[in-house]
N, C-alpha and C positions, 0 to 999 in steps of 0.2 A: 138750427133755425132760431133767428131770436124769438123774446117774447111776442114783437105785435105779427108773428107766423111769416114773417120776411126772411130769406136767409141772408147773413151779410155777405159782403163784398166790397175788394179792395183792387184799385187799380193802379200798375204801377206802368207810368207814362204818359206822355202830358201833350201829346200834338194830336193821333185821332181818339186818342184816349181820354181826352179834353173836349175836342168838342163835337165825340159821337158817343164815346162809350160810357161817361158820366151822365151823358143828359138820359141816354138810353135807362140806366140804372135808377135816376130817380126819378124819373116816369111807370116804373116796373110795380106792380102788384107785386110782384115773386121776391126781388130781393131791395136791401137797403143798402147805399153806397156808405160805407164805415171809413174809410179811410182811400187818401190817394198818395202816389209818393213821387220823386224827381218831379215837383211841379216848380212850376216856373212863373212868373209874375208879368212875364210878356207873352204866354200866351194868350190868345183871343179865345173869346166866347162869352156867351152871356151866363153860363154856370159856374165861371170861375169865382163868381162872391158868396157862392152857394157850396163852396169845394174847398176854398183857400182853408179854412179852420181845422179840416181835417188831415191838413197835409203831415206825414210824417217819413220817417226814412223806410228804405227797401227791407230792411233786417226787419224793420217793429212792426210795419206792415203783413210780414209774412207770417209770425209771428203773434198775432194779434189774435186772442183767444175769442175776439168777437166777430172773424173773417172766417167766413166756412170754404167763401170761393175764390181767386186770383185772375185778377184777368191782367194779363202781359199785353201791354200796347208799345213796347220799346222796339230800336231800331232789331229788324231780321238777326243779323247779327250776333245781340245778347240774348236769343229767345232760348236755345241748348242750355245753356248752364243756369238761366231762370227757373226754365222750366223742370230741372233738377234738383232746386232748392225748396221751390215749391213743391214737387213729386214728394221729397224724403220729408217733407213736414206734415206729411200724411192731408193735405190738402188739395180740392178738386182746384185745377186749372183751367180756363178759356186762356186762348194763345192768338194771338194776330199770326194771319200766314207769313213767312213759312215758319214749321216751329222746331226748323233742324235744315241745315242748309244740303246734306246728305240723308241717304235711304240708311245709310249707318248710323248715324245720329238718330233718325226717326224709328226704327229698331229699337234702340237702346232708351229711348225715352216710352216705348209702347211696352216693353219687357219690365221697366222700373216702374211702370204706374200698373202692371198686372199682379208685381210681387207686393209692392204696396196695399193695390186692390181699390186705389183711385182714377178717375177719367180722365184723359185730356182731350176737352174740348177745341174743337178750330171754329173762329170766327170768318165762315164759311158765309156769311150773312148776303152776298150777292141771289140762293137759293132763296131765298124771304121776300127779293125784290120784287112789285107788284110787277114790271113787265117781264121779267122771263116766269114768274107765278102766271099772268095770265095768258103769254104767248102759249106755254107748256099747258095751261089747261084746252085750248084748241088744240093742241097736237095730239093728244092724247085722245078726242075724239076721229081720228084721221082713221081709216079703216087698216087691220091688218096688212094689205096684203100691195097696199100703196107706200111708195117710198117718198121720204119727202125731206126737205135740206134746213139748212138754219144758216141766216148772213150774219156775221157780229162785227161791226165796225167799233172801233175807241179811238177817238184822237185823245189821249191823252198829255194833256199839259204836265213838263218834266222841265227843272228847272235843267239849266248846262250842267252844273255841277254833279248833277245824281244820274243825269247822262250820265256825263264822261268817265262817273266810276267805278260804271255798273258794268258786268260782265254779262254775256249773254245768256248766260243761265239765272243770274241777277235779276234781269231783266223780264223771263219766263216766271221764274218763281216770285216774283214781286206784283206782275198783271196777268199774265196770262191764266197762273193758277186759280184764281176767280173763275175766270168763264170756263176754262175744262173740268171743276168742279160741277158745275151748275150742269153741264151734259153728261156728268157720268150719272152724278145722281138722276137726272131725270130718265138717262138710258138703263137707272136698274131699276128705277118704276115702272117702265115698259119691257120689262124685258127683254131690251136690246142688247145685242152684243157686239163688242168691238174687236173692230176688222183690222185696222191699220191707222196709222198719223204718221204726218211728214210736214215737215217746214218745208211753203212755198218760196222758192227763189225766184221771185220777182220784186217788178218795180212795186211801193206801195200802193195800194189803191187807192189811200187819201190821200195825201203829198204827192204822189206817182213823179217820186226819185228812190235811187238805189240807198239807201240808207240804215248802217248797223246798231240805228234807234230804232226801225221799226218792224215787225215781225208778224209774218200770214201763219196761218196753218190752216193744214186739212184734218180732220178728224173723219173716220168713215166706222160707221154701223152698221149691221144687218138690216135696220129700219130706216134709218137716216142720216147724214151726214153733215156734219159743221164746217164751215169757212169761218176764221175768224183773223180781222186785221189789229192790230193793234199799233197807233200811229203817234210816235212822241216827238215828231218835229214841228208838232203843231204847238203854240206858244199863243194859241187865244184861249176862249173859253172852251172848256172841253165838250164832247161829246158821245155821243153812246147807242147807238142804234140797236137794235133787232129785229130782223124781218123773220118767218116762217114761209116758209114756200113748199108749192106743190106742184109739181111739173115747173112751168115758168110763173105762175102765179101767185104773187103776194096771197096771203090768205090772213097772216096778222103779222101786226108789228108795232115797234115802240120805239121811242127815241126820250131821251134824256141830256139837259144839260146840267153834269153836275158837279161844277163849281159855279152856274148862275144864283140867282135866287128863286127863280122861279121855272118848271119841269113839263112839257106838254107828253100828253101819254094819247095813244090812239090805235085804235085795233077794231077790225071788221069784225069780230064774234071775242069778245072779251069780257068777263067776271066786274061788272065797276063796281061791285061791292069791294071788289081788295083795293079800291082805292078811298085813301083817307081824309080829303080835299078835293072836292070839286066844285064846279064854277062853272057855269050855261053850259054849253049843250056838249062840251068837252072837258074832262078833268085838269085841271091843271096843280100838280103837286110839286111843294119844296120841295126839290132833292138831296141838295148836297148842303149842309148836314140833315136837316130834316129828314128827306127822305132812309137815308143810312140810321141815322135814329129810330124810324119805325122799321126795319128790317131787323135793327140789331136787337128789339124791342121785341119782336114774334119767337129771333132765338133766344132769346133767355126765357120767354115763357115755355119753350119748347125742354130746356135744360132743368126749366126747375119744375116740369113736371116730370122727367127720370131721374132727379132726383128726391123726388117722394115717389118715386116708384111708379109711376102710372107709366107704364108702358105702351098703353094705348096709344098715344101722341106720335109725332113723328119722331123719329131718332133725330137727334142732334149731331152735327157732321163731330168725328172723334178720329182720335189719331189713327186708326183703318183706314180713314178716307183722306189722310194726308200721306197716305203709305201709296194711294192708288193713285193720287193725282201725282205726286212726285216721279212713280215707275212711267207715268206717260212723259211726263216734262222729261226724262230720261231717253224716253223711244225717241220721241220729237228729235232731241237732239243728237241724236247715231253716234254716241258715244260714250266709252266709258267712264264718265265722272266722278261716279262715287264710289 
C-alpha cells in the first residue's frame, strides 16, 4: 500500500478500461491509478488528460514496484497468458470477463494463483448494479415457500464486424456471462439451488426473427427461475431491462439505457438509497459510463477491503465464480468444448 494508504494500481487497456475502469480508480478512496499501458490517443473520455502522463508499456507496468494490483481490460482473447504474467509476478489481478476462454485454462490459472497464494479477481461489476442490487433486495423478502421468476431482456448494440466473428460460445461468454453471474450469486445468498438450463430455440423476443446473434435461455432453481434474451440485431441505442415476478405479476423492475446519456430506474418496492442521482419524484442515473463507473467503484471498495483483510465485507467475485459461471455456459451449450 503506498504512503497516502491507497494501494496502487495499473491498468492495461484502453477501450473500457479508459473510460470505466480509470475513472472508476481515481474516484476510489482504496486505490491510486499508477500507471496505464497500450493507451491510445484516439480514445475518448474525459480522463484521458488525467491518464495520458502515466502511460507506459505492458513489461514496466507489471513490473512497477509501485503497482500492488493489475487490472486486464484487453481484448478476451489476451486475458490467459496476461493473467499468467501477472500471476508469476507474485501480483493480485482484476480480469475483465472471460479470464480464460476454456474450464482448462481457468484450472490452470486458479492452480497458479494458489501456488503463488495470489487472487484473481473478475470484474463481475453487473452484481454492484443498482437495479438487479435493488430488484434482488425485493426478492429476497418473497416468502420461502413462493416461487417466483426473473425477465432479463438486452438489446444489445454489436457492431457487424464482432458479430460476424464471434462464435457462439463468444458470444455467451462475452454477454451472457454478466447476467448468469448475477443469479448464481444471488441464488447462493438465498440458498437456492440449481436445477437445470437450456438455450431457448426460438424466434427472438425483441427482433422476433430467427437469428445466430441472438440468444434466450432458461435457468431454473428450486426458488426461482430466469429467462433471459439477449438481442444483438438491434443497431440503436441499447437497452436493458429487469422485471421480477410472482405468479403473473410485475412486483419490481428496471430498465437501463446504457449507451444513452441519461438512465431511468423504477421499481414498486425499491432501496433509492442505492441510487446515486436523482431528480423529482423518479431517479434518473448516468449509466453508460457513469453508471458502470459506480458499480466498478462498490467492487474495488469491496477488493480492497479483503485485501486488508476485513473479511467482513462481501466477497469479491474470484476465479471460483468464473469456474461456476463458465460450467453453466458449458451445460447451456450441450456440448463438449472444453
Amino acid at each position: 500500500m503506498r504512503s497516502n494508504s491507497k494501494y496502487g494500481i495499473g491498468v492495461i487497456g484502453t477501450n473500457f478500461g479508459f473510460t470505466v475502469v480509470a475513472p472508476a480508480i481515481i474516484e476510489s478512496s482504496y486505490f491510486e491509478l499508477i500507471c496505464v499501458a497500450n493507451s491510445s490517443p484516439t480514445i475518448p473520455g474525459e480522463y484521458y488528460a488525467e491518464t495520458t502522463t502515466l502511460k507506459t508499456s505492458e513489461t514496466d507496468l507489471i513490473s512497477n514496484p509501485k503497482v500492488d494490483v493489475v487490472w486486464i481490460a484487453t481484448p478476451p482473447e489476451t486475458h490467459f497468458e496476461l493473467l499468467k504474467k501477472v500471476l508469476s509476478s507474485g501480483k493480485i489481478a482484476i480480469c475483465e470477463k472471460p479470464c480464460g476462454n476454456s474450464l482448462t485454462e481457468l484450472t490452470t490459472l486458479k492452480t497458479l494463483a494458489e501456488e503463488i497464494g495470489v487472487p484473481v479477481y473478475l470484474d463481475f461489476e453487473f452484481r454492484y448494479d443498482p437495479i438487479y442490487a435493488s430488484v434482488f433486495k425485493v426478492a429476497k423478502n418473497i416468502r420461502a415457500d413462493q416461487f417466483f421468476r426473473f425477465n432479463v431482456r438486452w438489446q444489445s448494440y454489436a457492431n457487424a464486424q464482432k458479430r460476424n466473428s464471434y462464435s457462439h460460445k463468444d458470444f455467451l461468454l462475452d454477454f451472457a456471462i454478466h447476467i448468469l453471474d448475477c443469479f448464481l450469486n444471488f441464488a447462493n445468498e438465498i440458498g437456492a439451488q440449481l436445477i437445470s438450463s437450456e438455450e431457448i430455440k426460438s424466434k427472438c423476443s425483441v427482433c422476433d426473427i430467427d437469428s445466430e446473434y441472438c440468444v434466450s435461455i432458461k435457468v431454473l432453481f428450486d426458488r426461482f427461475s430466469l429467462e433471459t434474451t439477449i438481442c444483438r440485431n438491434y443497431t440503436g441505442v441499447g437497452m436493458h431491462e429487469v422485471e421480477l415476478l410472482n405468479e403473473n405479476s410485475i412486483i419490481s423492475s428496471g430498465i437501463t439505457h446504457p449507451y444513452s446519456s441519461r438512465n431511468l430506474f423504477y421499481s414498486d418496492s425499491s432501496d433509492l438509497s442505492l441510487i446515486p442521482d436523482k431528480k423529482g419524484d423518479l431517479p434518473f442515473i448516468s449509466y453508460y459510463p457513469d453508471m458502470r463507473i459506480f458499480s466498478v467503484g462498490l467492487l474495488l471498495e469491496d477488493i480492497a477491503n479483503y485485501m486488508s483483510s476485513n473479511k467482513s465485507s462481501n466477497k469479491p467475485p474470484d476465479i471460483t465464480d468464473a469456474l461456476r459461471v463458465h460450467k453453466l455456459i458449458d451445460d447451456i451449450l450441450e456440448s463438449e468444448l472444453y
